[in-house]
PyMOL Python script that loads the backbone (N, CA, C, O; Angstrom):
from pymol import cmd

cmd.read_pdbstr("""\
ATOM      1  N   UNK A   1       0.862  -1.178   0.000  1.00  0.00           N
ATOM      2  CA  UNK A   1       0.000   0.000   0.000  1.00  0.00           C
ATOM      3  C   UNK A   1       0.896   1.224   0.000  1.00  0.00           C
ATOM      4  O   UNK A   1       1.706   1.401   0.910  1.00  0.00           O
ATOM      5  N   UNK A   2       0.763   2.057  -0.994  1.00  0.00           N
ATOM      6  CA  UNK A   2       1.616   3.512  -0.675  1.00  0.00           C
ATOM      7  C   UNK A   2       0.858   4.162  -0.319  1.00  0.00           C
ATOM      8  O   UNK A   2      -0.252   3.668  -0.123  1.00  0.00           O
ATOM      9  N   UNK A   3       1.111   5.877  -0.006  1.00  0.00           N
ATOM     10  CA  UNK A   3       0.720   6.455   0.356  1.00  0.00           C
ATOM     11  C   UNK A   3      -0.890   6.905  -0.167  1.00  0.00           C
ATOM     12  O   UNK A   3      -1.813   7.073   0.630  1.00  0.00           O
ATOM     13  N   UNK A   4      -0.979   7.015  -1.222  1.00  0.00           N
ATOM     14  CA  UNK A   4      -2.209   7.451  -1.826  1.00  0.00           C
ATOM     15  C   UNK A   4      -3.250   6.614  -1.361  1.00  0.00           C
ATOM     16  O   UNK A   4      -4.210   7.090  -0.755  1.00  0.00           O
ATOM     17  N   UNK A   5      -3.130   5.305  -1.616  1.00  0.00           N
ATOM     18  CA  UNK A   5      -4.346   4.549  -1.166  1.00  0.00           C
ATOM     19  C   UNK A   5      -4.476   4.027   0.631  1.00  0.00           C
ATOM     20  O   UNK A   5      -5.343   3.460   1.296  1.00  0.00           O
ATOM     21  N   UNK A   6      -3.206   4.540   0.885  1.00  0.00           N
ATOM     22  CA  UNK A   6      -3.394   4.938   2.748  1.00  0.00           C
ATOM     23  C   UNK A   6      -3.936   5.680   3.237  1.00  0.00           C
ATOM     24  O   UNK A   6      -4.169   5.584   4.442  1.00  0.00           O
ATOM     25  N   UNK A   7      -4.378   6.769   2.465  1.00  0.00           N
ATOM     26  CA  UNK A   7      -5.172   7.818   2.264  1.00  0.00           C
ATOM     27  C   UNK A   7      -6.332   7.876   2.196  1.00  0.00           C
ATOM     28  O   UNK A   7      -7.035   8.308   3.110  1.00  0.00           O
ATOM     29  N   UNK A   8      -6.751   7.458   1.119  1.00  0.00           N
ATOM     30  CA  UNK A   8      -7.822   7.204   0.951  1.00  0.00           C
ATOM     31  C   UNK A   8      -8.145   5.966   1.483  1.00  0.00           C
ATOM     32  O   UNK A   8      -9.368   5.983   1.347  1.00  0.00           O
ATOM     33  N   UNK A   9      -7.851   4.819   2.038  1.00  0.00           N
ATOM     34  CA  UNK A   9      -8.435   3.780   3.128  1.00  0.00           C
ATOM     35  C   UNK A   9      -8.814   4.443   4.036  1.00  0.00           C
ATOM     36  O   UNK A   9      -9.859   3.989   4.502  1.00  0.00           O
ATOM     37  N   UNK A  10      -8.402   5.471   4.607  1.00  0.00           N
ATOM     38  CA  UNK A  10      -8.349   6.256   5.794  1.00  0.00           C
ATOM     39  C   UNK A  10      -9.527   6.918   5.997  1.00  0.00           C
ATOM     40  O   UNK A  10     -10.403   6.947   6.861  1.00  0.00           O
ATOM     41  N   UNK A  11      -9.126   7.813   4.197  1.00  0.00           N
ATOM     42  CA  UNK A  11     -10.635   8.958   4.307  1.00  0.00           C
ATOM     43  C   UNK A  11     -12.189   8.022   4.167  1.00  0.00           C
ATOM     44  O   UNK A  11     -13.325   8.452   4.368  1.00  0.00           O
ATOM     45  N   UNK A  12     -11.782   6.672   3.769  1.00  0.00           N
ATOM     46  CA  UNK A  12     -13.149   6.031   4.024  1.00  0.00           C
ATOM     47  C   UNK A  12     -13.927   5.589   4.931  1.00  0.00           C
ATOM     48  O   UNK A  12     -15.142   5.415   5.030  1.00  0.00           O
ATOM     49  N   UNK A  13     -12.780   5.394   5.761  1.00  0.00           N
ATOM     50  CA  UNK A  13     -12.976   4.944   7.477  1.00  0.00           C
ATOM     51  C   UNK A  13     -13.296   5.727   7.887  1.00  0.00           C
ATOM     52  O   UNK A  13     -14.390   5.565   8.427  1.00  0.00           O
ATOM     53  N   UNK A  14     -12.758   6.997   7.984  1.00  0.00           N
ATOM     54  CA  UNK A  14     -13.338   8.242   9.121  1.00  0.00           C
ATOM     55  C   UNK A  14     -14.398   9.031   8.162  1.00  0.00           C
ATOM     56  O   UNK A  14     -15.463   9.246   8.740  1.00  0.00           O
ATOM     57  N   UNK A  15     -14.337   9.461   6.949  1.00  0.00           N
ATOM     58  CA  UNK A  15     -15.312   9.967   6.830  1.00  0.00           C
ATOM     59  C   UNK A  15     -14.724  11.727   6.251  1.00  0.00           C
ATOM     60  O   UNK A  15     -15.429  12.662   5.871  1.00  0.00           O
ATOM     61  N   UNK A  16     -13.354  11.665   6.371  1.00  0.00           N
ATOM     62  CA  UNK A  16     -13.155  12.972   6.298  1.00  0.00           C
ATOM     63  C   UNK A  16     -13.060  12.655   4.215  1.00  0.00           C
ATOM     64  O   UNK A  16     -13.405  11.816   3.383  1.00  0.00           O
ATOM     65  N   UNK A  17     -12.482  13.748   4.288  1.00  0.00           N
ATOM     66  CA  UNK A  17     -12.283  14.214   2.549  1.00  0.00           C
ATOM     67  C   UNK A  17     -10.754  13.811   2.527  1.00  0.00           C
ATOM     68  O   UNK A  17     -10.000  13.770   3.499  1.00  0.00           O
ATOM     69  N   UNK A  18     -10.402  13.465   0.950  1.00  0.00           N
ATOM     70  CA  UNK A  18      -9.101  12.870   0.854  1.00  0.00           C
ATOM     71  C   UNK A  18      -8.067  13.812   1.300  1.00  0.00           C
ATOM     72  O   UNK A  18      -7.053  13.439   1.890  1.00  0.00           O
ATOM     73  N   UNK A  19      -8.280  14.808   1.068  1.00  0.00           N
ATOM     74  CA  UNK A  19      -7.324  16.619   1.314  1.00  0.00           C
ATOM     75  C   UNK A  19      -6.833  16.342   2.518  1.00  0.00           C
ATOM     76  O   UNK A  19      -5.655  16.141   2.814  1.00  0.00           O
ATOM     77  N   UNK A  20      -8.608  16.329   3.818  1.00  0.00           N
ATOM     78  CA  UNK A  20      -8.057  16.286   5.459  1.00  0.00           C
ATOM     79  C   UNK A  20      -7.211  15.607   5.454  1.00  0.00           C
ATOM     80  O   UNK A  20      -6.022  15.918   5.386  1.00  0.00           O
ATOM     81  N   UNK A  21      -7.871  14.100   5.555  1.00  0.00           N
ATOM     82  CA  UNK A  21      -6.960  12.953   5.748  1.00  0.00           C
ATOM     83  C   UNK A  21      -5.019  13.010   5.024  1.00  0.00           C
ATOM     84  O   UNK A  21      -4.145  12.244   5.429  1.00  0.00           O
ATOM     85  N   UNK A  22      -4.836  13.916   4.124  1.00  0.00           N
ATOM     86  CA  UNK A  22      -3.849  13.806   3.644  1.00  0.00           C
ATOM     87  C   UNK A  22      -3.076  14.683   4.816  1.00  0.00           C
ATOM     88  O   UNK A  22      -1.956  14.394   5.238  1.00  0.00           O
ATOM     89  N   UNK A  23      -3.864  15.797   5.264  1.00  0.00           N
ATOM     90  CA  UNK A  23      -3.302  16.901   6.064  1.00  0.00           C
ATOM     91  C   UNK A  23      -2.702  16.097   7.028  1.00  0.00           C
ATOM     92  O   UNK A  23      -1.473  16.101   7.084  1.00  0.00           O
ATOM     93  N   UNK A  24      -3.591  15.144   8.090  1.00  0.00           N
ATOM     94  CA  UNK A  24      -3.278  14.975   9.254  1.00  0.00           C
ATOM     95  C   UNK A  24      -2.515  13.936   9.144  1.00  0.00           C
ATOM     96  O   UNK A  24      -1.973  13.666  10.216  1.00  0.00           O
ATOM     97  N   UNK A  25      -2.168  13.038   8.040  1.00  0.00           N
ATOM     98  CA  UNK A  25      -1.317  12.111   7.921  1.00  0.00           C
ATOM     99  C   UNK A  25       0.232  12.748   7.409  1.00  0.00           C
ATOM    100  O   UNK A  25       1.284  12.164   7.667  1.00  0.00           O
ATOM    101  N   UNK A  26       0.167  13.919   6.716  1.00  0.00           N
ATOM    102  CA  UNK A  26       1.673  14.450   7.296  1.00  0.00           C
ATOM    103  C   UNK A  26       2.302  15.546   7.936  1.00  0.00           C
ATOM    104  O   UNK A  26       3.448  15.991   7.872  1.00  0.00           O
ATOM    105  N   UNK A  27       0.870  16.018   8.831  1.00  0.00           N
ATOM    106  CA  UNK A  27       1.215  16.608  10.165  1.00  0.00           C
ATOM    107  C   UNK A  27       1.628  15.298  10.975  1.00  0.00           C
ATOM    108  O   UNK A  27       2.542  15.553  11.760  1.00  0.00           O
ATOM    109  N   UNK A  28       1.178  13.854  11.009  1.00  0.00           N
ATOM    110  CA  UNK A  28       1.565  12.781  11.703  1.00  0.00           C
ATOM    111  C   UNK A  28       3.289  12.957  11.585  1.00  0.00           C
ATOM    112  O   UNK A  28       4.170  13.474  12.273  1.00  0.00           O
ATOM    113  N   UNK A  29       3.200  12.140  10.176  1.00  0.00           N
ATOM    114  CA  UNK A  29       4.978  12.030   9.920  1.00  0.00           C
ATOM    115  C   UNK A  29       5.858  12.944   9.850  1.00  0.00           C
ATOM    116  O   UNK A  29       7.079  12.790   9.804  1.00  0.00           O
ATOM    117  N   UNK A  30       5.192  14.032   9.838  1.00  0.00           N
ATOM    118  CA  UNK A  30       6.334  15.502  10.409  1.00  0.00           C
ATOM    119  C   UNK A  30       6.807  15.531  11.882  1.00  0.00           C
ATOM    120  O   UNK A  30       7.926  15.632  12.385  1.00  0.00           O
ATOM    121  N   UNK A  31       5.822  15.432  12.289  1.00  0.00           N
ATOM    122  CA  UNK A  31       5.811  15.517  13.529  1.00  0.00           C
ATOM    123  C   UNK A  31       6.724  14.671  14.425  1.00  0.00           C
ATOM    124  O   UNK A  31       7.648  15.073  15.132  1.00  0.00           O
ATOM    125  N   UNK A  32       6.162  13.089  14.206  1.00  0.00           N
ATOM    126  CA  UNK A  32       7.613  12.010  14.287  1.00  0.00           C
ATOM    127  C   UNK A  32       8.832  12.408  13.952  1.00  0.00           C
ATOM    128  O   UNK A  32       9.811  12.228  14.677  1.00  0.00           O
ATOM    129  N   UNK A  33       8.883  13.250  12.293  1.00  0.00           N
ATOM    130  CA  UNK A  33      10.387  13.402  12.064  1.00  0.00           C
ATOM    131  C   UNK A  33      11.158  14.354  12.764  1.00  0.00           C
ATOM    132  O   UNK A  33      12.377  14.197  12.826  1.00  0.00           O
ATOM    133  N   UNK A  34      10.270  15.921  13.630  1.00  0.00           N
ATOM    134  CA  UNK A  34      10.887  16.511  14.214  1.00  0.00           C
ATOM    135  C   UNK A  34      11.649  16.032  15.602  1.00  0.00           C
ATOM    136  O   UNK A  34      12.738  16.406  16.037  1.00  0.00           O
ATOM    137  N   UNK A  35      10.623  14.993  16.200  1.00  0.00           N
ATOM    138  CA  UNK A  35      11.045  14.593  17.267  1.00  0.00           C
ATOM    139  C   UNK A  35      12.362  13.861  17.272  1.00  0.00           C
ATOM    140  O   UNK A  35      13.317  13.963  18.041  1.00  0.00           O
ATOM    141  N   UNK A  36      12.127  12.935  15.991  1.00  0.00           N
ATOM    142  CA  UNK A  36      13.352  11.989  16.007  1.00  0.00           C
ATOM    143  C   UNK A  36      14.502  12.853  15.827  1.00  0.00           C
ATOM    144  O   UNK A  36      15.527  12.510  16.415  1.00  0.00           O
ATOM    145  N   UNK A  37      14.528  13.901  15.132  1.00  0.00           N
ATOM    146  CA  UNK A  37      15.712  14.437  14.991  1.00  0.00           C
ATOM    147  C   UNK A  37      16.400  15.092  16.069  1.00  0.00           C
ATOM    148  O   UNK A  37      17.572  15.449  15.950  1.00  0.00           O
ATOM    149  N   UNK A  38      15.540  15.317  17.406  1.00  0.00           N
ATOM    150  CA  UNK A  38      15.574  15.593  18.431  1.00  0.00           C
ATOM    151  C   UNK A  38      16.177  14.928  19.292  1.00  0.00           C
ATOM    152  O   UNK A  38      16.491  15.378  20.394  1.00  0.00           O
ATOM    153  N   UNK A  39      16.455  13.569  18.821  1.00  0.00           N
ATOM    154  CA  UNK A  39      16.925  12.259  18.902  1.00  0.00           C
ATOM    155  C   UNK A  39      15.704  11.770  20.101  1.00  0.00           C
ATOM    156  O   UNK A  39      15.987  11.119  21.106  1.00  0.00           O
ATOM    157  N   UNK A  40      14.440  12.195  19.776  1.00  0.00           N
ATOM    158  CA  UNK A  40      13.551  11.791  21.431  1.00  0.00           C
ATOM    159  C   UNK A  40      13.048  10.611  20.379  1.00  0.00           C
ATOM    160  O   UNK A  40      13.575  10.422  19.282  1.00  0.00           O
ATOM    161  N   UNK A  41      11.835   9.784  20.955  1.00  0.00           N
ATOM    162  CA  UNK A  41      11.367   8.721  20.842  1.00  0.00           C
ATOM    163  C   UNK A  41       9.980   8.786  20.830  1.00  0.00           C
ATOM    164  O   UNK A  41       9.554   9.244  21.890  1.00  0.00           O
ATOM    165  N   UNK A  42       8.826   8.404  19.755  1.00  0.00           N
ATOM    166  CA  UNK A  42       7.885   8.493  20.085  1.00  0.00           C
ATOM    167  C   UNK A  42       7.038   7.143  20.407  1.00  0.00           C
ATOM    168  O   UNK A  42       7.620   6.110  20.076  1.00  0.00           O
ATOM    169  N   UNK A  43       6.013   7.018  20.882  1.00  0.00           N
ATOM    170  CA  UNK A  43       5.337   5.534  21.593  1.00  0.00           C
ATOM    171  C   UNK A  43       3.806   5.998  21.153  1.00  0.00           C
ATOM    172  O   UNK A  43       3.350   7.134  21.282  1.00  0.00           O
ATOM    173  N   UNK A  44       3.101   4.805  20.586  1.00  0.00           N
ATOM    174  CA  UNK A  44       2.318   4.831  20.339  1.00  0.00           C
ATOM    175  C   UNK A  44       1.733   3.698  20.878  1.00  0.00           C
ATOM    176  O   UNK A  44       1.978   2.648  20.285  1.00  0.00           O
ATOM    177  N   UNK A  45       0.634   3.624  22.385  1.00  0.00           N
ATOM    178  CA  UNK A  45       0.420   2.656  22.820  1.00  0.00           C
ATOM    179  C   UNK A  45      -0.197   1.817  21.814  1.00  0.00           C
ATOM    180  O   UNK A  45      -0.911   2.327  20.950  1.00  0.00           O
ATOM    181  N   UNK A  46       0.066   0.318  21.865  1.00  0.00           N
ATOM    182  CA  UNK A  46      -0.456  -0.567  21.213  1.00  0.00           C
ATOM    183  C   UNK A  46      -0.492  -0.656  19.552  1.00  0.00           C
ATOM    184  O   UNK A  46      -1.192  -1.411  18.877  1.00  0.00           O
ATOM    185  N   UNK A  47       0.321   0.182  19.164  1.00  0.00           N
ATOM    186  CA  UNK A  47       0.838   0.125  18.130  1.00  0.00           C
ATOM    187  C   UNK A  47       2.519   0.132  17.713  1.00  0.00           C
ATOM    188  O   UNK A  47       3.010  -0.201  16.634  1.00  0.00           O
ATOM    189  N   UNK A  48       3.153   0.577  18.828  1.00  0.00           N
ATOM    190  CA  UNK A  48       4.589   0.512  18.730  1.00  0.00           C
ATOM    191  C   UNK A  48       5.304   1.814  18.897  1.00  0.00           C
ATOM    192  O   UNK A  48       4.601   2.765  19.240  1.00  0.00           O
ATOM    193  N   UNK A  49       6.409   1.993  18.737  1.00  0.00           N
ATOM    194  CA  UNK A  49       7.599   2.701  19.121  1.00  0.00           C
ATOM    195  C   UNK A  49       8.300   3.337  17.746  1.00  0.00           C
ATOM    196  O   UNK A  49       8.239   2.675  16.711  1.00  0.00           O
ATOM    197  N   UNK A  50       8.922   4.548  17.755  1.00  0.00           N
ATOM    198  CA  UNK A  50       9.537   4.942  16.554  1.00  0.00           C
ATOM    199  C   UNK A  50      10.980   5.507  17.766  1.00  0.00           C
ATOM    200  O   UNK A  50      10.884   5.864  18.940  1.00  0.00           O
ATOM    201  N   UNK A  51      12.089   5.400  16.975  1.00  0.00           N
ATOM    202  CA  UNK A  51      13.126   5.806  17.699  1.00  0.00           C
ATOM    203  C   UNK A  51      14.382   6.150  16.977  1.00  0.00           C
ATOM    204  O   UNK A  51      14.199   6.326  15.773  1.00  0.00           O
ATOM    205  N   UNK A  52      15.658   6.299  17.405  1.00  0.00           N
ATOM    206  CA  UNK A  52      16.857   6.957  16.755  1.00  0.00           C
ATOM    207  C   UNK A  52      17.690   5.778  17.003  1.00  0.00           C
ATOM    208  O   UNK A  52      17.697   5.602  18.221  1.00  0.00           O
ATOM    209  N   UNK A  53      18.260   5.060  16.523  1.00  0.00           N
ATOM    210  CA  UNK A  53      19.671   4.347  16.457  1.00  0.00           C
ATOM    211  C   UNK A  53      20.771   5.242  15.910  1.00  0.00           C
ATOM    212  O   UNK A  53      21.050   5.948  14.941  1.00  0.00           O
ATOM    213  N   UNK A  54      21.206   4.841  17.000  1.00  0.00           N
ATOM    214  CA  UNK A  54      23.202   5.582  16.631  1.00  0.00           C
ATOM    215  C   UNK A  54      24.189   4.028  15.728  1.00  0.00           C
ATOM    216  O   UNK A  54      24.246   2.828  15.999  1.00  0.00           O
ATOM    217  N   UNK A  55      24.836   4.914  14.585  1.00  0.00           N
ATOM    218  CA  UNK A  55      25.874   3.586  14.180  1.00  0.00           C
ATOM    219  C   UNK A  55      26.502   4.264  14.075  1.00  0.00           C
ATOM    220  O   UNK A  55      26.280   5.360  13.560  1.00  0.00           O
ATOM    221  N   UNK A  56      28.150   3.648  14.792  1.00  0.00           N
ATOM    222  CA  UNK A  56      29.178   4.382  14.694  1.00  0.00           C
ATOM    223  C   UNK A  56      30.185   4.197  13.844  1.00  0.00           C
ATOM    224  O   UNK A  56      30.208   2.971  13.741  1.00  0.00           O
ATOM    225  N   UNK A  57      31.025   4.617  13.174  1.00  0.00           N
ATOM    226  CA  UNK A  57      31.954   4.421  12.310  1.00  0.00           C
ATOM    227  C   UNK A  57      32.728   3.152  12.298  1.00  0.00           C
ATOM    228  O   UNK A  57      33.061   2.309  13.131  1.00  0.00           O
ATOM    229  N   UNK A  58      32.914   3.389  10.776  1.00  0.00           N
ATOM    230  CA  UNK A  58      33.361   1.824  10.695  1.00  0.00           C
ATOM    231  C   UNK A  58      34.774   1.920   9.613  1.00  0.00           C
ATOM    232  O   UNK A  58      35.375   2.927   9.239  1.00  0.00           O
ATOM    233  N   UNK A  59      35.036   0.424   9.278  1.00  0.00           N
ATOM    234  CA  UNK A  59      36.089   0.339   8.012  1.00  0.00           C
ATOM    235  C   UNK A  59      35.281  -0.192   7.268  1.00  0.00           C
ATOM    236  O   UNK A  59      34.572  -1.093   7.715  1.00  0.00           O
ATOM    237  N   UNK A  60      35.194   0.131   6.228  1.00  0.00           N
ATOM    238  CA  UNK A  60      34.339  -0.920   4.856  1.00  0.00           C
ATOM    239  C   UNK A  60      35.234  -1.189   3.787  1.00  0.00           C
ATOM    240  O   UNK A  60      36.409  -0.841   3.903  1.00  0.00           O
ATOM    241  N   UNK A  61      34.830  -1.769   2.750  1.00  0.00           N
ATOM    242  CA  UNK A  61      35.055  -1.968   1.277  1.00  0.00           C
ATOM    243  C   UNK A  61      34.341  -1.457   0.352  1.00  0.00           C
ATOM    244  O   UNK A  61      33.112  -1.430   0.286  1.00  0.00           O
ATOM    245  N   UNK A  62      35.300  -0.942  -0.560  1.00  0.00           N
ATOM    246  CA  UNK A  62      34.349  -0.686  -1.944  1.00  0.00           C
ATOM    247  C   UNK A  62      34.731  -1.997  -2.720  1.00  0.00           C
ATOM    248  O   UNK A  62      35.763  -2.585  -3.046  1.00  0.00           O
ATOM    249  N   UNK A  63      33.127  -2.185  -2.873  1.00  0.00           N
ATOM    250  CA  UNK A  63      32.673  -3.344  -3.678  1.00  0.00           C
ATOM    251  C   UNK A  63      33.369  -3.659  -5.405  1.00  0.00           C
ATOM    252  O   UNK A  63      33.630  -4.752  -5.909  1.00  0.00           O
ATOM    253  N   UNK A  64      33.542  -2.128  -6.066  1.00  0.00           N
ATOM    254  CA  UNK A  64      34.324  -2.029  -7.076  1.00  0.00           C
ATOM    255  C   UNK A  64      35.417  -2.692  -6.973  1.00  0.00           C
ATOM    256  O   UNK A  64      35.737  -3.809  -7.379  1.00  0.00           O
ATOM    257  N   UNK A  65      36.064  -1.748  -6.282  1.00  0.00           N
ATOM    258  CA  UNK A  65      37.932  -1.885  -6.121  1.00  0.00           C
ATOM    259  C   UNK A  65      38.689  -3.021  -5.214  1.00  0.00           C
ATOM    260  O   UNK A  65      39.801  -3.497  -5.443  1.00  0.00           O
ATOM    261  N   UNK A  66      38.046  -3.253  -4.418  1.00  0.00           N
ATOM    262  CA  UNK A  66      38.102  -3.450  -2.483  1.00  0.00           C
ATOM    263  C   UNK A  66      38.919  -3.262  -2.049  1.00  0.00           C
ATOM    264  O   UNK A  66      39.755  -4.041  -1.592  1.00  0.00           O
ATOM    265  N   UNK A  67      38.878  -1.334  -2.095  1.00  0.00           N
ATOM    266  CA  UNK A  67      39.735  -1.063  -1.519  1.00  0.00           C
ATOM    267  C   UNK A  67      39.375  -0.783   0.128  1.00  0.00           C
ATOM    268  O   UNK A  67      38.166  -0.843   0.350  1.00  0.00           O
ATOM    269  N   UNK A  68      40.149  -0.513   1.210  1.00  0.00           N
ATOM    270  CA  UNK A  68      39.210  -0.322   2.361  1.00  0.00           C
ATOM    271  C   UNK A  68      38.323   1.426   2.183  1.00  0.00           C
ATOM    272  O   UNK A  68      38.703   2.171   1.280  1.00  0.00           O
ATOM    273  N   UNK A  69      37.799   1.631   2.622  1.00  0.00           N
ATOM    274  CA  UNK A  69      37.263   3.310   3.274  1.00  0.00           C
ATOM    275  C   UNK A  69      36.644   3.487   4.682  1.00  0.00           C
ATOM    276  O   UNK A  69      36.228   2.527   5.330  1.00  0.00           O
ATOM    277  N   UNK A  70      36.619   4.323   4.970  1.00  0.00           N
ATOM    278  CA  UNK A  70      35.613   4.593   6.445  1.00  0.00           C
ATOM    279  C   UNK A  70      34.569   5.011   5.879  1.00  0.00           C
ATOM    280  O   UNK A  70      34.559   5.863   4.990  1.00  0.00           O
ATOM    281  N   UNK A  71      33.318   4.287   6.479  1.00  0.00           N
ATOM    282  CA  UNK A  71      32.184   4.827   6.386  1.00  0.00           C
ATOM    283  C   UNK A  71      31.574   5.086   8.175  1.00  0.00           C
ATOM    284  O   UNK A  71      31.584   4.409   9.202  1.00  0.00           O
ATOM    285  N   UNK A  72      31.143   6.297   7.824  1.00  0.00           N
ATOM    286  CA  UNK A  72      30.930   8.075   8.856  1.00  0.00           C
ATOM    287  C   UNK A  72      29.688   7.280   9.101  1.00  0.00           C
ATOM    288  O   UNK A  72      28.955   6.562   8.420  1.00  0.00           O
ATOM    289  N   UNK A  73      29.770   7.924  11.050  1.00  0.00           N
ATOM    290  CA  UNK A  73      28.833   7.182  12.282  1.00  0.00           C
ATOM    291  C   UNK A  73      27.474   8.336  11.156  1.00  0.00           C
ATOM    292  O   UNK A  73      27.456   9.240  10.321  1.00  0.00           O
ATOM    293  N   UNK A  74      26.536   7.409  11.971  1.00  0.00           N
ATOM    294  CA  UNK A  74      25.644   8.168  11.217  1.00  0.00           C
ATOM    295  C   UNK A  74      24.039   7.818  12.128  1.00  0.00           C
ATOM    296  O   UNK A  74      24.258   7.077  13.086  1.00  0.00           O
ATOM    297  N   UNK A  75      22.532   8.219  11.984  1.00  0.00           N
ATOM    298  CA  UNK A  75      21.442   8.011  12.739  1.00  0.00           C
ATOM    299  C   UNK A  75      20.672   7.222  11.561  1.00  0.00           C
ATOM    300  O   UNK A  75      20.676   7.539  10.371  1.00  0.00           O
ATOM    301  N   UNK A  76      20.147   6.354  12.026  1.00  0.00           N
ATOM    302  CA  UNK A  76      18.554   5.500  11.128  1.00  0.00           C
ATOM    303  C   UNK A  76      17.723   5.780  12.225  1.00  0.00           C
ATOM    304  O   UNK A  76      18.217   6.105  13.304  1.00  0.00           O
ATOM    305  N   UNK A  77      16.112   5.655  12.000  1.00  0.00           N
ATOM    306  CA  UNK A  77      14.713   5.681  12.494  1.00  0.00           C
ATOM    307  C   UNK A  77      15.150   3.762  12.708  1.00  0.00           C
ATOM    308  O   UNK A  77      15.983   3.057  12.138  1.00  0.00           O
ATOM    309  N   UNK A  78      14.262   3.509  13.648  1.00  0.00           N
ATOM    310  CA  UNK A  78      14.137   2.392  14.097  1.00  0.00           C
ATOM    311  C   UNK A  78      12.584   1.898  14.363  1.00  0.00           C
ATOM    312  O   UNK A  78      12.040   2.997  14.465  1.00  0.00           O
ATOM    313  N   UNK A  79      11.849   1.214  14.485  1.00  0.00           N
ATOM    314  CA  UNK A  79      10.638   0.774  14.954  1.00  0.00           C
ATOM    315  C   UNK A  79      10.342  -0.147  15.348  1.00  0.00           C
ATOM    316  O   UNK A  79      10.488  -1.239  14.798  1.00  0.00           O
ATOM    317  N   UNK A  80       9.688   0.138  16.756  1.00  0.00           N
ATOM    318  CA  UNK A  80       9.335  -1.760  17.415  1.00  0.00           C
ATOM    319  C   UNK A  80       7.699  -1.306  17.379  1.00  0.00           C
ATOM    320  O   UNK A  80       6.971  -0.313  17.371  1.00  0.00           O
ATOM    321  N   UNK A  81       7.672  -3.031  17.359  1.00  0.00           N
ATOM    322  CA  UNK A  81       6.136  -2.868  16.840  1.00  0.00           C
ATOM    323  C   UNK A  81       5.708  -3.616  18.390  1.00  0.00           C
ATOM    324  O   UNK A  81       6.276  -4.448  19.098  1.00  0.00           O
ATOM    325  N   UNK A  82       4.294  -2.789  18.510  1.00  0.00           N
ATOM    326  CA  UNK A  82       3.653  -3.190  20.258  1.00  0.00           C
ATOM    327  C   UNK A  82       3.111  -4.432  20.153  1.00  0.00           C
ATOM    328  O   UNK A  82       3.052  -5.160  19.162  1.00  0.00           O
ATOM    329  N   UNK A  83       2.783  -4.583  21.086  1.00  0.00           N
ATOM    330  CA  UNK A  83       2.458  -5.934  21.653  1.00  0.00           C
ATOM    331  C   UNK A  83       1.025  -6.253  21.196  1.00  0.00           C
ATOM    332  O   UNK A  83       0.687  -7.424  21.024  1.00  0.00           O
ATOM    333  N   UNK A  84      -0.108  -4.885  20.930  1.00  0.00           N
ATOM    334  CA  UNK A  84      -1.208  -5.107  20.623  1.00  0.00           C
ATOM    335  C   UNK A  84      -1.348  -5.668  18.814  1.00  0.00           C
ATOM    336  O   UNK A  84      -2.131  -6.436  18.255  1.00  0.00           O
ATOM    337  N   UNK A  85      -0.218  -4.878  18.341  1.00  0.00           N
ATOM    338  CA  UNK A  85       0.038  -4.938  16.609  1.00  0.00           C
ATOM    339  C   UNK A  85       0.812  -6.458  16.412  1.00  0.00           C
ATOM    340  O   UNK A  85       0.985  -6.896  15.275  1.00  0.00           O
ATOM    341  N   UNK A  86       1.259  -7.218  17.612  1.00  0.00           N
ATOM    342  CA  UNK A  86       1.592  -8.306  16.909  1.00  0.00           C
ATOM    343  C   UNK A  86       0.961  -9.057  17.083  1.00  0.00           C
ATOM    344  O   UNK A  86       0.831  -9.908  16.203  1.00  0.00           O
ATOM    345  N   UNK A  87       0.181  -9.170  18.369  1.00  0.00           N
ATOM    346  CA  UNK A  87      -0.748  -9.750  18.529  1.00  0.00           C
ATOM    347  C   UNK A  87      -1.608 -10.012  17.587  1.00  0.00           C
ATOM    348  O   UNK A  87      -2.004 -11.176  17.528  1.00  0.00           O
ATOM    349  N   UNK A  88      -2.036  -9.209  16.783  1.00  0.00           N
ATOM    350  CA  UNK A  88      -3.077  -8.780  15.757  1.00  0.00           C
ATOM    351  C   UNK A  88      -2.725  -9.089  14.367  1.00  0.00           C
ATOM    352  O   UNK A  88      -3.489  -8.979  13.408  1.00  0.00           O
ATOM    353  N   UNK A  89      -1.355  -9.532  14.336  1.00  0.00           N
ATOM    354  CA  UNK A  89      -1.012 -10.516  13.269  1.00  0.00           C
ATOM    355  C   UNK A  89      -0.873 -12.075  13.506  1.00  0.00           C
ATOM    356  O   UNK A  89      -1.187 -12.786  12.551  1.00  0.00           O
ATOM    357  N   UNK A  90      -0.513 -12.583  14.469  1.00  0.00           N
ATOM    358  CA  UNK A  90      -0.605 -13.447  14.784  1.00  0.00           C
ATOM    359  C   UNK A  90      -1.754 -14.329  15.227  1.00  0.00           C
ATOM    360  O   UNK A  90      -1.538 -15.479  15.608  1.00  0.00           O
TER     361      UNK A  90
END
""", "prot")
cmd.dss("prot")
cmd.show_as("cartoon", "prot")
cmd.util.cbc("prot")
cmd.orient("prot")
């Protein structure tokens, strides 16, 4: 499912217009992204966790050459999924 028809699943469920529903779905993911960059953590009971992982520098290879390089510590988004959402697959 991408975004468009997440959208509109949405605006069918609640009832709003595709526009709202678009609004408040990326006032949602803005909102997450400011925090994370904040490095804070957000929790969404019964649906799960969004968070910041730290990776710190490393030695690698280039796959071309193999020669070595450093590849620079850097942040990913992380997500654990709650206990109610796995439940609910399982």
């Amino acid at each position: 499912m991408n975004k468009t028809a997440l959208i509109a699943a949405a605006a069918e469920m609640t009832g709003f217009t595709k526009k709202d529903t678009e609004a408040v779905l990326n006032a949602f993911t803005d909102t997450i992204t400011k925090e994370l960059k904040k490095d804070g953590k957000v929790q969404i009971v019964g649906f799960g966790s969004f968070e910041v992982s730290k990776r710190q520098a490393r030695t690698g290879r280039n796959p071309q050459t193999g020669e070595e390089m450093m590849i620079g510590a850097s942040k990913t988004p992380k997500f654990k999924a709650g206990k109610a959402l796995k439940d609910a697959l399982n």
